[in-house]
N, C-alpha and C positions, 0 to 999 in steps of 0.2 A: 728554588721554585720547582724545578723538577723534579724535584726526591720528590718534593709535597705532593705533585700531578701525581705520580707514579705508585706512592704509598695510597692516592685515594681512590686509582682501578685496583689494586691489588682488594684492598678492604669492598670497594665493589662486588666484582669478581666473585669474591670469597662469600660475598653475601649471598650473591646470586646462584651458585652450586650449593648453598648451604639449604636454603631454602625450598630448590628446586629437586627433579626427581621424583618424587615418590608419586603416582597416578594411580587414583582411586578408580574404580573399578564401578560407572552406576547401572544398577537393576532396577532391572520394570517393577513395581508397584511396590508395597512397605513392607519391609521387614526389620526385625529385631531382634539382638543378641542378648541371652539372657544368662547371667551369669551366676551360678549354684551355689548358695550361700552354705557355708559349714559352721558358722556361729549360730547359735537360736538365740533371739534375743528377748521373747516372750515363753512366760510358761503355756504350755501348751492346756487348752480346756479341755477339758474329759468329752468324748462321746460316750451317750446314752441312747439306751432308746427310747428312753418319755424326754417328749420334750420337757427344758429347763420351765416354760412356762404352766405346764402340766405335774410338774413332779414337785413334792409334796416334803419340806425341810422347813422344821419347826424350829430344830435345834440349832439353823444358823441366826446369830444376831447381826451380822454385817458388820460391816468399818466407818467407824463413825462416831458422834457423842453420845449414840442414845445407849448405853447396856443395860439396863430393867426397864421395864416399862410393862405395868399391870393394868388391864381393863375394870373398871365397875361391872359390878353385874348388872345394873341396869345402864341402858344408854341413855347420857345425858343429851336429851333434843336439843336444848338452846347449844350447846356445841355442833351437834350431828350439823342442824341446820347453819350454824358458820362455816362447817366443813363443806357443805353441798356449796356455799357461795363459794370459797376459794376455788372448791374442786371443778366451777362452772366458768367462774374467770381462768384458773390458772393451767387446769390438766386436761377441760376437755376437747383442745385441740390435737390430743395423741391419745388420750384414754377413752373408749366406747365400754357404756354398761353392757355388758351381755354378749359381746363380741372383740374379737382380735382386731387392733385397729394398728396403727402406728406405736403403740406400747399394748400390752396387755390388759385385759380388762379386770377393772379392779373388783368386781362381784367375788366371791366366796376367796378372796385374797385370803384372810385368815385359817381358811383352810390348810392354806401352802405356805404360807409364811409366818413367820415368827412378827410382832407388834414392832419389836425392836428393829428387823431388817427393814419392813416397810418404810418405820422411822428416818433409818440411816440413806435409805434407798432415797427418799422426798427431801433431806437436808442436804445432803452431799453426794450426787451420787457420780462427779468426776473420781471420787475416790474410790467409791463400790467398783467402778466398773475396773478401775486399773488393780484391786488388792482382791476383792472377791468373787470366788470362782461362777458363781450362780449368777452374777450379776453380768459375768464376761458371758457365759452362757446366753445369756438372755438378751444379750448387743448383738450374738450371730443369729440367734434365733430370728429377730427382730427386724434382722437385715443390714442392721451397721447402723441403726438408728439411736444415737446414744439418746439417754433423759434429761432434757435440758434441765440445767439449773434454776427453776423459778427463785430463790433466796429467801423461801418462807421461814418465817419465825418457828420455832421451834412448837410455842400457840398453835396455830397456824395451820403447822404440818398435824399435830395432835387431834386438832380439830376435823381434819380429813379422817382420819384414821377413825375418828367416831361415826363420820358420815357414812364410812365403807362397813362399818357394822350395821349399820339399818338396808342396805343393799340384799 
């Protein structure tokens, strides 16, 4: 019985100096240490000086299902006008006609982008933004505001796309 008493200050003890000592040191008000990473774990996006929203690539198609994709020469209305519905339900809570809003404004898109990036941009664009550069571009431009995923049918999205040519 006394081993036992004596074996269970020892394991005390030993707890109590193991534990003990070490006194932190507190400072007036917040600070934080920040530690210098030497791994880069994204690719780094290009600085320009037009912005990503202003500069003008035709020849990219993005990352996606869509790779051709040809317009009519005339626009088909009964589409245009399904596009104006979705794009009133679905986009224009981040999309403004004629002005920079929470995404880019989709007027003279065609201009600056290719039918197929827009495509892939409106069907997927958790992908666009992690595999293509213009798209990563366009997340810092925008201020870190990704494009949500509405899940339009490929219809759907097609249908926008006709709507933003009569714009």
């Amino acid at each position: 019985m006394k081993t036992l008493s004596k074996t269970l200050v020892l394991i005390l003890s030993m707890m109590l100096f193991a534990c003990g000592g070490k006194q932190e040191k507190k400072s007036d008000g917040f600070s934080i240490e920040r530690k210098k990473t030497t791994e880069q774990t994204e690719t780094p996006v290009p600085v320009s000086d037009v912005k990503a929203s202003e500069r003008v690539e035709l020849s990219n198609k993005g990352v996606g299902p869509i790779t051709s994709l040809t317009f009519n020469d005339e626009i088909d209305q009964a589409m245009a006008t399904k596009g104006k519905e979705v794009y009133d339900q679905m986009c224009l809570a981040c999309h403004r006609i004629g002005k920079k809003f929470i995404g880019p404004a989709p007027n003279g898109i065609f201009e600056r982008r290719s039918p197929e990036w827009v495509m892939n941009m409106i069907l997927n664009p958790e992908t666009m933004v992690k595999e293509d550069a213009l798209a990563k571009e366009l997340l810092v431009e925008f201020n870190g505001s990704p494009m949500a995923n509405q899940n339009l049918t490929e219809e759907e999205a097609r249908a926008v796309l006709e709507y933003f040519r009569t714009l």
